[in-house]
C-alpha positions as CSV (number, residue, x, y, z in Angstrom):
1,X,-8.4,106.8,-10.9
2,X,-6.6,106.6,-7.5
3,X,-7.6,103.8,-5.1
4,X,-9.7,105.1,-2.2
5,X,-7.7,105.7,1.3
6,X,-7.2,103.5,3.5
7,X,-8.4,103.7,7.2
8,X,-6.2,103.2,9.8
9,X,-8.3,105.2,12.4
10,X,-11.7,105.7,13.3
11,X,-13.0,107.7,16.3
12,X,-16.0,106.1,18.3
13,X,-17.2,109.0,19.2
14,X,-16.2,109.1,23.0
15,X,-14.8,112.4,24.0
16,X,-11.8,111.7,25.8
17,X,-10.8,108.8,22.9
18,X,-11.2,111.5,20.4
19,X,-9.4,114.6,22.1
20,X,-6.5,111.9,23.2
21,X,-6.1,110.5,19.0
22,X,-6.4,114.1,17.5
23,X,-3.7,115.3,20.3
24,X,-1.2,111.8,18.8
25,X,-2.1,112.3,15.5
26,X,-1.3,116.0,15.5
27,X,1.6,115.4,17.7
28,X,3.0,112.8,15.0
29,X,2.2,115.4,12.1
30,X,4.6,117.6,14.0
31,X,7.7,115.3,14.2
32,X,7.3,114.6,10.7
33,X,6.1,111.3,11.0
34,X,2.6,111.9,9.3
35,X,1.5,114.1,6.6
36,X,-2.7,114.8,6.6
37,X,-4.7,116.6,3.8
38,X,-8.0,118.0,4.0
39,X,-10.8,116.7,1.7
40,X,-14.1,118.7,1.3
41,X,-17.5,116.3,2.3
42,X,-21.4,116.8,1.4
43,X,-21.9,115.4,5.0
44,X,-20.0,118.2,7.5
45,X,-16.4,119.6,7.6
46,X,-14.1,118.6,5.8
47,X,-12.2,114.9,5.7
48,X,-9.1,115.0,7.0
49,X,-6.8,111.9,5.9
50,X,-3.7,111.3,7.6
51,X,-0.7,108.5,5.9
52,X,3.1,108.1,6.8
53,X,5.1,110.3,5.7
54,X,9.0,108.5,4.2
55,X,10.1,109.2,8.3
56,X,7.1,107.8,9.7
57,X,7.9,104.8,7.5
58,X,11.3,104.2,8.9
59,X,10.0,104.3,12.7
60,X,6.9,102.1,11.8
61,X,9.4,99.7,10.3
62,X,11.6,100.0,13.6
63,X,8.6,100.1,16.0
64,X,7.6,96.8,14.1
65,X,10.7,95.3,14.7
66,X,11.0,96.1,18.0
67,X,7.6,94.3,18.9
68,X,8.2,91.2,19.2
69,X,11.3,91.6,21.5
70,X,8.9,93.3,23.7
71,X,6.2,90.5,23.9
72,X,8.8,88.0,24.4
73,X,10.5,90.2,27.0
74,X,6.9,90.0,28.8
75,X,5.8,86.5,28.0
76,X,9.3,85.6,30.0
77,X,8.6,88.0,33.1
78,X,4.8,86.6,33.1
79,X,6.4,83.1,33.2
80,X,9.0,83.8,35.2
81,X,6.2,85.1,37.7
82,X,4.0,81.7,37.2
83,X,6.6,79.4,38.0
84,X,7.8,81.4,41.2
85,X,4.3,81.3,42.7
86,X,3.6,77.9,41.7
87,X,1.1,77.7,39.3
């Protein structure tokens, strides 16, 4: 018995959030990054589940990476800003 999926996403159910996440997700199934498959529900249309494809691994792991250069990078401009105006 496989494990169940796990959710990464959830849509609250506010128009423009949804339209925006189905236009990344779909947009990150066409570079390859994502793979989705469609599972039939009781409850509606079908299930759609979306996980990282071996390339969409990769850029996670880089992305990941990445982060913390970026906050630091910030952190220093926001203190940078503090000490020129004094506080």
């Amino acid at each position: 018995m496989s494990a169940p999926p796990k959710v990464g996403f959830v849509s609250l159910g506010c128009p423009k959030a949804l339209v925006d996440s189905e236009r990344i997700l779909t947009r990150l199934r066409a570079e390859g990054f994502l793979k989705s498959r469609d599972v039939p529900s009781d409850a509606g249309p079908p299930r759609r589940y979306f996980s990282l494809t071996p390339r969409g691994k990769v850029r996670l792991a880089e992305m990941n990476a990445y982060w913390p250069m970026l906050t630091n990078a910030l952190e220093q401009l926001k203190s940078d800003k503090e000490k020129e105006s004094g506080s």
